[in-house]
C-alpha positions in Angstrom: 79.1 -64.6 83.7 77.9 -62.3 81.1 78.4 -58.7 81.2 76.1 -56.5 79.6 76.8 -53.2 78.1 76.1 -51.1 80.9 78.2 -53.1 83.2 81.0 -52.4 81.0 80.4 -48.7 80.6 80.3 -48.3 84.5 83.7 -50.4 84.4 85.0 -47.6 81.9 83.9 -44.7 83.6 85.6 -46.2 87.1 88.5 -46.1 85.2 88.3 -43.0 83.4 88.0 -44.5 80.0 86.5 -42.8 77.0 85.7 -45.8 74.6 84.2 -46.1 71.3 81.1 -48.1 70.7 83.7 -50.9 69.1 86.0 -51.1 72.2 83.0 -51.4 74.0 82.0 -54.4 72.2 85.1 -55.8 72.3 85.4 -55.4 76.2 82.7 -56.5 77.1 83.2 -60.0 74.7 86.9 -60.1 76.3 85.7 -59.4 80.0 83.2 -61.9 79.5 85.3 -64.4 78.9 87.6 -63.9 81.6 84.6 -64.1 84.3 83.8 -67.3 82.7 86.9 -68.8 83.1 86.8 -67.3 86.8 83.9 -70.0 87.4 85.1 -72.7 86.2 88.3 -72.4 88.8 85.7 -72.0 91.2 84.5 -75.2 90.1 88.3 -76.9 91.3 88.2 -78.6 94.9 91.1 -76.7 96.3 90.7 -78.0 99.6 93.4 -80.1 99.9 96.2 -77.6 99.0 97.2 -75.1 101.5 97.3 -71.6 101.1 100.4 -70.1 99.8 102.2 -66.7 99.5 104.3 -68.0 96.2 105.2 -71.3 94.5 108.7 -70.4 94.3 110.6 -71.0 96.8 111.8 -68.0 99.2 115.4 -67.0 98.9 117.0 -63.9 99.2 119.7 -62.7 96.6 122.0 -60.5 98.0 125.8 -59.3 97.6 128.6 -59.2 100.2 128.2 -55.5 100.7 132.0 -54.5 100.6 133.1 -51.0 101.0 134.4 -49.2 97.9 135.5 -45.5 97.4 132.8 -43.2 96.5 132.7 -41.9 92.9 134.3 -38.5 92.1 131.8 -36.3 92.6 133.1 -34.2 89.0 131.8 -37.8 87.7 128.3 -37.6 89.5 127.7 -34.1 88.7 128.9 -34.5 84.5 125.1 -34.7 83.4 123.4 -32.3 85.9 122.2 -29.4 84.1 123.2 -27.6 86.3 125.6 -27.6 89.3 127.1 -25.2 91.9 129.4 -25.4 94.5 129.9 -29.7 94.6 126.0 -29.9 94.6 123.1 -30.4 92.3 121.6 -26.8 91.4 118.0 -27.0 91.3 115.0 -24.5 90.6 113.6 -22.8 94.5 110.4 -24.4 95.1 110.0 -22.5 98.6 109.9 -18.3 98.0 
C-alpha cells in the first residue's frame, strides 16, 4: 500500500507533528514500506496455528518474600530536600 502525501500529513497532524517537507518524504517512503510488508503477512495461511497471547512460555518470577527490618528512616530522609518532623516536607497544594 502506497501512501500519498496527504495521507502522511494527516498521520502527522494526529500526532502533533510539525515536519519538514524532507521528513515528509522520508515518512511517507518508510511508512510505505512497512504497509507493504503488512500484506505480504496477510498473504501467510495462518489457519492452522492457534491464537496466542505470547510465545514464551508463562512463568512467574518471584522472591520468597521474607520479612526484614525497615530502613532507618534518617537513611530514607538523607536526600529529601527537605524534611520535618520524621516525614517528607513538601510544598501546600491545598490553601
Amino acid at each position: 500500500m502506497k501512501l500519498n502525501r496527504e495521507k502522511v500529513e494527516h498521520i502527522a497532524d494526529l500526532a502533533r507533528l510539525a515536519l519538514s517537507d524532507e521528513e515528509k518524504t522520508l515518512y511517507q517512503e518508510q511508512l510505505s514500506a512497512i504497509l507493504e510488508y503488512f500484506e505480504r503477512l496477510q498473504e501467510l495461511d495462518t489457519g492452522a496455528i492457534p491464537p496466542t497471547a505470547t510465545v514464551l512460555p508463562l512463568r512467574n518470577v518471584m522472591r520468597n518474600d521474607e520479612a526484614k527490618l525497615p530502613f532507618p528512616c534518617e537513611d530514607i530522609l538523607a536526600n529529601a530536600p527537605a524534611a520535618e518532623e520524621g516525614c517528607f516536607r513538601v510544598p501546600a497544594v491545598l490553601e
